[in-house]
N, C-alpha and C positions, 0 to 999 in steps of 0.2 A: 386457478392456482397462480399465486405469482410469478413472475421469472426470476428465474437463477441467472444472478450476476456474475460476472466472472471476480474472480479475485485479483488483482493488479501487483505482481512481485516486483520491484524495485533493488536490483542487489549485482554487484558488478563481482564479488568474491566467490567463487567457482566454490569453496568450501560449505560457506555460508549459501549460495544457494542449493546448490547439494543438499545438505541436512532440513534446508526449511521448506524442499519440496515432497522430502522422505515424510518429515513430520505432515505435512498438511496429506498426505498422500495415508497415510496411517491415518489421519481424523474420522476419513472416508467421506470426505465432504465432497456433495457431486459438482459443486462449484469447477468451472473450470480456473485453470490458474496458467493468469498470463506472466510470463516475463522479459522482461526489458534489460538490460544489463546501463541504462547511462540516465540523467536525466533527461538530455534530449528526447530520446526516445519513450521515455514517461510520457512527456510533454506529445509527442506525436500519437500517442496512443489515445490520451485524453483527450487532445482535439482532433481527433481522427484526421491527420497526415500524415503524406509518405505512406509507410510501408503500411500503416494502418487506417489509410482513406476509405476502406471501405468495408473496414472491421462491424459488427452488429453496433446497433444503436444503445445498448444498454451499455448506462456507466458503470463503472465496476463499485462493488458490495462493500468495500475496502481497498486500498490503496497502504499495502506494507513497502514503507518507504526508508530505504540507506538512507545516512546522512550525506556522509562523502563518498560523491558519486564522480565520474569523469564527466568532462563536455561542462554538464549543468548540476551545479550538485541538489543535496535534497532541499538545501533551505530555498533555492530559487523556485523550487518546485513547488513545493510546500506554498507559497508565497502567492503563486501564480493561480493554485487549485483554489485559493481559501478566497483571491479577489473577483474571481470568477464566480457572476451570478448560476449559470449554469451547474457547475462544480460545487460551489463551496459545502454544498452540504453531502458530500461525498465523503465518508469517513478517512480519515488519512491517521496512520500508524506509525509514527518517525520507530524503523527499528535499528540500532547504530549500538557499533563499542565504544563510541564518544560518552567518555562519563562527563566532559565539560559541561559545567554550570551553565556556561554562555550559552552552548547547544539546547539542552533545556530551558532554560528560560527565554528565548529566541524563538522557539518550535512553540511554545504556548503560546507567545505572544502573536505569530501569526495565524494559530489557531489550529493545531495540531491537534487531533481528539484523543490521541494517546500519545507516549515518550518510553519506548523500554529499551532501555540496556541487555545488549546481549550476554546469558549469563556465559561464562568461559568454559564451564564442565559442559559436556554432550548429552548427558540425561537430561538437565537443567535448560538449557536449549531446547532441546526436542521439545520439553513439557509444555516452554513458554509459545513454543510455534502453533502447538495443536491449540491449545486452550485460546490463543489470539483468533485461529481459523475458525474454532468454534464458535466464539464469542461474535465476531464480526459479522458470518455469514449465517449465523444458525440464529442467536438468540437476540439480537442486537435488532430493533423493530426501526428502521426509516422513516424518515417522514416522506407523506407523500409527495407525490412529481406534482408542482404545480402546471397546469396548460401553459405552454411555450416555454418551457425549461428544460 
């Protein structure tokens, strides 16, 4: 049986993580779901430092990633996951109320696997949380870990 990755939550707005832990919580997905509230702390998680030196060895299944984030925001993040051999093939999720063009076209260009806009209504939200959880951790098949990655 494979392992179950954890999920990587990226989101510093107490609302917003509120609703998208209720939603993924409601998917019933046994994924565990970490959260980080800044980019630096993305960034320690991922390379397992600090507080999470000595977190399990699997990378996470997904990486739902704020854009503007404190400390480090998401594009530096983003950035750093996609140049990373290690990483880069770790799915990453820009999830942001930035409708700016620049953001998305930015977020492709470093290699963002997805770009969604938070929808503003709570149903619409919720719907896009679960169906993300699902998609990333359920149906969504990896490529394999090559030896020494």
């Amino acid at each position: 049986m494979a392992e179950l990755k954890p999920i990587l939550l990226v989101e510093d707005n107490p609302k917003d993580l509120e609703l998208t832990l209720a939603a993924l919580e409601q998917s019933q997905l046994a994924n565990e779901v970490v959260v980080v509230r800044d980019g630096e702390e993305a960034l320690d998680f991922l390379y397992r430092r600090g507080a999470h030196e000595s977190r399990n060895t699997s990378d996470p299944a997904v990486v739902l990633l704020d854009l503007k984030l404190p400390k480090v925001d998401g594009l530096e993040v983003l950035e750093k996951v996609k140049a990373d051999p290690h990483l880069r093939q770790t799915p990453v999720v820009m999830l942001t109320s930035s409708r700016e063009e620049s953001d998305l076209v930015r977020s492709y260009e470093l290699g963002v696997n997805a770009f969604v806009v938070k929808p503003v209504g709570f149903r619409e939200f919720f719907d896009a949380i679960q169906d993300l959880g699902v998609f990333w951790a359920i149906l969504n098949e990896p490529p394999p870990r090559r030896n020494g990655a």
